[in-house]
N, C-alpha and C positions, 0 to 999 in steps of 0.2 A: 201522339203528336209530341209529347214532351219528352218522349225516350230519343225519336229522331231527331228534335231539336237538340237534346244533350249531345248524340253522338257529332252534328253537324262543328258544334261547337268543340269537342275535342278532337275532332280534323282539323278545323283550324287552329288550334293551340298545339298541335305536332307538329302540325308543318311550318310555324312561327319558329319551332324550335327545331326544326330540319329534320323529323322525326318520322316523318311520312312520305313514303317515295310511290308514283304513280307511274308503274312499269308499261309500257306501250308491246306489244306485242304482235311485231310489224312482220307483215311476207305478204307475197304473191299467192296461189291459189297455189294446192300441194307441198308447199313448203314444207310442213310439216308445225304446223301453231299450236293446232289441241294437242299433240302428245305431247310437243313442247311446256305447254302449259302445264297440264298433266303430270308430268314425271315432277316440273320445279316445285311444284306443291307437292307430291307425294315424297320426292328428296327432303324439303324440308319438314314437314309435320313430322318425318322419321328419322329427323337427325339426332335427337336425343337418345334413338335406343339403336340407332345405325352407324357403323361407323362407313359411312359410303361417300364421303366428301373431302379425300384428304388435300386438295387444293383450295380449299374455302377454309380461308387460316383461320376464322371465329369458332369453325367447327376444330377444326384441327388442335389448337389450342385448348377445347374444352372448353371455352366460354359459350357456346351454344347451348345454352340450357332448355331451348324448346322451341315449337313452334305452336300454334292453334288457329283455328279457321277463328274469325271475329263477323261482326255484323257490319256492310261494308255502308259507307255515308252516301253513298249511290243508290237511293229510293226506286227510282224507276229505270233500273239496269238490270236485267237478269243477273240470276246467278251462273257460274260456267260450270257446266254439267260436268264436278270432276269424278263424283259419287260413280259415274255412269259411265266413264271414261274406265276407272282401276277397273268395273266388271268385266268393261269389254279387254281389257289384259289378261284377268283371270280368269277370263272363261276358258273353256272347255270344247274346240280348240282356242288356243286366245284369236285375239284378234284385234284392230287398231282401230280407237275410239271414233267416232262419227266426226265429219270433220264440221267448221262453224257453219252458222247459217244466218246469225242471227249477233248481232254484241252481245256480250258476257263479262263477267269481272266475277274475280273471287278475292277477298281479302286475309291475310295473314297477320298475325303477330307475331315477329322473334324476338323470343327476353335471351339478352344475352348480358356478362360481364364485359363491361368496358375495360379497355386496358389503356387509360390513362385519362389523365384529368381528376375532379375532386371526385367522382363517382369511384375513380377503382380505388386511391386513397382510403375512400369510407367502405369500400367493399360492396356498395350499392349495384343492382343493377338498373338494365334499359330495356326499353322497349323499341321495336320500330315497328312500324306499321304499314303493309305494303300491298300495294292494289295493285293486281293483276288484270288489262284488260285486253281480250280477245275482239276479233271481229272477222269476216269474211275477207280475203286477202282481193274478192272482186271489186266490194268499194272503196279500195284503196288508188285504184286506179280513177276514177272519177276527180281525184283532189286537180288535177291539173287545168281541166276543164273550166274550171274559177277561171281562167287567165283568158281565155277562148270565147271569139263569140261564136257564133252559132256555123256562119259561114267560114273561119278557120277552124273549128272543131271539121267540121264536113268535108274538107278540101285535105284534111290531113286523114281521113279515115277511109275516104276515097283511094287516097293516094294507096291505102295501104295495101289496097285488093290489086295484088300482081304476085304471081309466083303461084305456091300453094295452095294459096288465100283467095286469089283468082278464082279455080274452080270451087272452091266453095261457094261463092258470091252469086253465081247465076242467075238463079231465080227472082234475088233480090235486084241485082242489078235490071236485067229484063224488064222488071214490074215500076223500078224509080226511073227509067228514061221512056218512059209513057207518062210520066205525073208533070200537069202543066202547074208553073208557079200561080198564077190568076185563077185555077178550076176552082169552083165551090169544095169546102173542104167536109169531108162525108165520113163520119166515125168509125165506119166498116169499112171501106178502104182504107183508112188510116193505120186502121187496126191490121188488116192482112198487110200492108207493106211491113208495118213493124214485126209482123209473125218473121216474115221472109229474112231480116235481118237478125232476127234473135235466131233463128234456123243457120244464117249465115256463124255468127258469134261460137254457138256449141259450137259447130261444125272444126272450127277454129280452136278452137279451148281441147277438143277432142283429139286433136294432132299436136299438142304441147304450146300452143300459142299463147301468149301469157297477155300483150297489151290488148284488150276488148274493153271498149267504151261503149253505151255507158255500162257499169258493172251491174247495176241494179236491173238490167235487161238478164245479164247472164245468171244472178241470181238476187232476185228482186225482193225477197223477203217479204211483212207487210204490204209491201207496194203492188204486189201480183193483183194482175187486170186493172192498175189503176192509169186512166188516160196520160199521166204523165211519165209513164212507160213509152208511149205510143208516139218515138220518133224516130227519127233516121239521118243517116248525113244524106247530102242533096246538095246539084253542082250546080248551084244560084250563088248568084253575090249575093250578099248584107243589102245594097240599095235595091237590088231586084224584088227583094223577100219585105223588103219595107216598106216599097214603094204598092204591093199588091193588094186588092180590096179586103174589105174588111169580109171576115166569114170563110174567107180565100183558104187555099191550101199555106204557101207563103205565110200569113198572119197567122195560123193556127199555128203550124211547125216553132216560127218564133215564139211563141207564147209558151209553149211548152218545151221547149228550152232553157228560155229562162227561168221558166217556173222549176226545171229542176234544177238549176244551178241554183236557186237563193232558198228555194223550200226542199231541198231532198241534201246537195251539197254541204252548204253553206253552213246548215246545223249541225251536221255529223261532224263537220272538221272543230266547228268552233265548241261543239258539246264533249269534242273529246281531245282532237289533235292538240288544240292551244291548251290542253290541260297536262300534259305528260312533263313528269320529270327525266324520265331515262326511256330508251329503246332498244330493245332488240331489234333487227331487219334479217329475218329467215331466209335464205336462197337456196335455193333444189339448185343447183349447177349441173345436176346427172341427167335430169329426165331431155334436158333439152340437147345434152351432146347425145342421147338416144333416139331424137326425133329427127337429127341432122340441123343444118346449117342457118334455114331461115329460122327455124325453131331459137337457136341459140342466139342469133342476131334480135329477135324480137322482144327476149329477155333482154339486153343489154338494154333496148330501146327504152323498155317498159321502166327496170333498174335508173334509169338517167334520169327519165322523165317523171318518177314519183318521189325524187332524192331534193328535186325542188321544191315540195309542197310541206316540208315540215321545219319549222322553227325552233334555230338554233342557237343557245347565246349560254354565257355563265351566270348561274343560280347568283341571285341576290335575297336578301330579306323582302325587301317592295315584291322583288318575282315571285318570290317562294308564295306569298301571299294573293296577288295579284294579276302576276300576271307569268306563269311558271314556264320557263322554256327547257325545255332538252338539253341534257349537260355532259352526257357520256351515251355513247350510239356502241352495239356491238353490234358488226354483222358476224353472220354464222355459215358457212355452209353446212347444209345438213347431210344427214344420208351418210355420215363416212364410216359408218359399219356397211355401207351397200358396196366399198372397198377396199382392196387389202392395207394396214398400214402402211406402206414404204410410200406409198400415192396422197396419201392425209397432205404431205409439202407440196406439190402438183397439186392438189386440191384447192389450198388456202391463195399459191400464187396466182391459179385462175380465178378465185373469188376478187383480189386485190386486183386484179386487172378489171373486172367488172366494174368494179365501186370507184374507181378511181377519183370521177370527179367528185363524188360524195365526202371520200379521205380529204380530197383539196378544199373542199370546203368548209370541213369540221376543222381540219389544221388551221384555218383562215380566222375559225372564229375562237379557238382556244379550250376546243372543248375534248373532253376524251374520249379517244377513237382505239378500237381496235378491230381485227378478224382471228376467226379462228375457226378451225375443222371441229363439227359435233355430231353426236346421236344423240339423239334425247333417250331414248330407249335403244336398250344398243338388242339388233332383232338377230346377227351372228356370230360365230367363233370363226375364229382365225386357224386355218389348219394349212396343209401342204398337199399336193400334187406329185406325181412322178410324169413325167410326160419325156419318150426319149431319152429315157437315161436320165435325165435332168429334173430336178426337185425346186417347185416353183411354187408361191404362197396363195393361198385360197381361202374363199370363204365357205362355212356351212353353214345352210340353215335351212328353212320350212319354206318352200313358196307359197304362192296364194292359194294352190289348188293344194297346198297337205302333202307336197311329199320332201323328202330331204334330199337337199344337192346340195354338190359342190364343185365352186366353178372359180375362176381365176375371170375376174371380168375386162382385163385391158387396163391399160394405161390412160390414164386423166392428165392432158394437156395441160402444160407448167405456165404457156401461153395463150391467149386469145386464140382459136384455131385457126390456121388458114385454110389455103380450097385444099391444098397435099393430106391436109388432114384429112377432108370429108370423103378425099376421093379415097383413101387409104384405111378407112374407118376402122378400126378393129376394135372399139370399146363399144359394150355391150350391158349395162347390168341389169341385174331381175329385181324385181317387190321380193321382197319376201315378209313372211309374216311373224308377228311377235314371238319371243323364246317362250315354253312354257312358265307359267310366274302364278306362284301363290301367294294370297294373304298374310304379312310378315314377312316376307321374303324380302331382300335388297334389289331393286327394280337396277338392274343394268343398265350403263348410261356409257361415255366416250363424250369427257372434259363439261360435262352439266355443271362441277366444282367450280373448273376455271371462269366458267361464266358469272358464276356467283360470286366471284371473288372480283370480277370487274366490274358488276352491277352496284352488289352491293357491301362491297370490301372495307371501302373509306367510313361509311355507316356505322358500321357494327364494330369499329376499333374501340 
């Protein structure tokens, strides 16, 4: 008890003194977060004996004199399984660590030289202290919901089943247009409607659809089989569903609605979101120009609509202590080892078209924004083609089944696509799996520096 109280209390004597920064580590589902996570602690603990970060001017410079894992102030947070992540890189074949399931945080120390003020005068150095927290990129999509009552959440998740999504829906749909608002409400039926809709969900997630509410349906965590799982959208007004007797289908549905908006929601954002100094926002941009069009359209949807749920404003001492807000956002596209370099510019300009409003609204509040093309672990080499006479750039590397190719994957749209694109398709790219990687080895990355240098750049001067 007094060791935790001690650390509690030198959290807040860092952060009084801007010392402690709480990295958010924001994406969608497949983004890519634990390797991301992964690799920035393995970059860093091995920046003292590695020189693998010449864009992170603290390293570059030499003032990075180390990193160490610390004991984090976060008592009842797991730790983030990074131990488990380097095995699954080094194993034999490698292969790409487990992705979240659950929140996690890992915290770090870097002692570095200051380069200016009375510290580098006296030759002293610093410390910073930095929490890394992970979380399942499905209940990210829930934060919206806070704004929705029960019958707008419904009206818009209905809406959503047309297209693809449609035939997914069947079963479910079928089974909620037999369900009377006024019937007695019956646990077992409650339960099979909500199967048929979580059936609906993967179904969804499994063809690259990225907005599925609620998320804790698609991947529930503790909450598995707990009745406030057990709802669905439903084409009733607010006054219909209020007006219905008690015991009712109606009254039950609301109830557990609400009950996960203020007890499942409400906690997670205010236990964590209202806590973040900085964030990363990870975007797969590739998987969804491989799933086609709706796919793509539904990420922008998802992107728009979760770019409103996080609190943005410039660090003060009262915030820093009290009440901490978000003060630099990086978005990322990932995966740009999953393309040849010349396309990284086409990469970043489709990303910046995605985020747009998200840019407008950081630029609104003064805070620091950037994008930029990454790998956290970069998984091929760049090599060349002959095709026709003609000498064209390509990637190699290991697919998922273990064998080596090499392939030129198409061109990544500079723009939002239109239909000429979808009807025209010619981008293509594969998974492929980690490069081989042992123990001491320098983990291969594509701009993991640059990021560090926008995270945590100002910091470590």
């Amino acid at each position: 008890m007094k060791n935790a109280l001690g650390r509690q209390v030198q959290h807040w004597i860092a952060r009084g003194r801007d010392r402690h920064i709480r990295l958010a580590v924001t994406g969608l589902s497949r983004a890519g977060k634990t390797a991301f996570i992964t690799a920035l602690t393995h970059q860093l603990l091995h920046s003292a004996t590695q020189d693998n970060l010449p864009l992170f001017q603290v390293a570059r410079e030499g003032r990075l004199l180390g990193a160490k894992r610390v004991l984090s102030p976060q008592l009842l947070t797991p730790s983030f399984a990074y131990e488990q992540g380097m095995a699954a890189l080094s194993s034999q074949p490698p292969h790409w660590p487990e992705p979240t399931k659950d929140v996690s945080e890992i915290s770090l120390a870097l002692r570095y030289q200051p380069n200016r003020g009375a510290s580098k005068l006296l030759g002293q150095t610093a410390t910073l202290q930095l929490d890394i927290v992970d979380y399942p990129g499905e209940w990210l999509l829930d934060l919206p919901m806070l704004t929705q009552d029960y019958a707008d959440w419904s009206s818009q998740q209905l809406a959503l089943m047309q297209g693809a999504r449609q035939s997914f829906a069947g079963d479910f749909a079928a089974a909620v247009a037999k369900l009377e608002v006024n019937q007695s409400a019956d646990e077992s039926m409650l339960a099979t409607l909500a199967a048929h809709y979580k059936d609906y969900l993967m179904a969804c997630k499994q063809q690259g659809f990225q907005w599925l509410q609620p998320g804790r349906m698609v991947l529930p965590g503790e909450l598995e089989g707990a009745p406030v799982l057990a709802f669905f959208p439903v084409p009733w007004s607010l006054e219909v569903m209020k007006a219905a007797p008690a015991g009712s289908v109606g009254e039950v549905l609301l109830q557990r609605y609400s009950a996960y908006q203020q007890q499942v929601i409400r906690p997670f954002y205010r236990d964590y979101f209202t806590k973040f100094d900085r964030q990363v926002v990870l975007v797969d941009c590739l998987t969804p120009l491989n799933e086609g069009a709706e796919a793509f359209a539904d990420l922008q949807q998802a992107l728009t609509q979760l770019m409103h749920s996080f609190r943005y404003g410039k660090r003060s001492l009262f915030r820093r202590f009290f009440s901490p807000r978000i003060d630099r956002v990086l978005f990322a596209a990932t995966k740009a080892d999953h393309v040849t370099p010349e396309q990284h510019c086409h990469l970043i300009a489709l990303l910046k078209q995605l985020i747009q409003s998200a840019q407008q609204e950081a630029a609104f509040e003064g805070i620091g924004f950037d994008c930029m093309t990454l790998a956290s672990i970069q998984a091929t080499k760049v090599g060349s083609v002959v095709y026709q006479g003609h000498r064209y750039p390509a990637l190699q590397g290991i697919d998922l089944n273990g064998q080596t190719i090499q392939r030129y994957p198409g061109e990544v749209p500079a723009k939002l696509p239109n239909a000429e694109f979808w009807q025209r398709q010619g981008f293509s790219f594969l998974s492929f799996a980690p490069q081989p990687f042992e123990q001491g080895e320098k983990l291969p990355h594509i701009r993991m520096d640059k990021a560090l240098q926008f995270l945590l750049g100002d910091k470590v001067e």
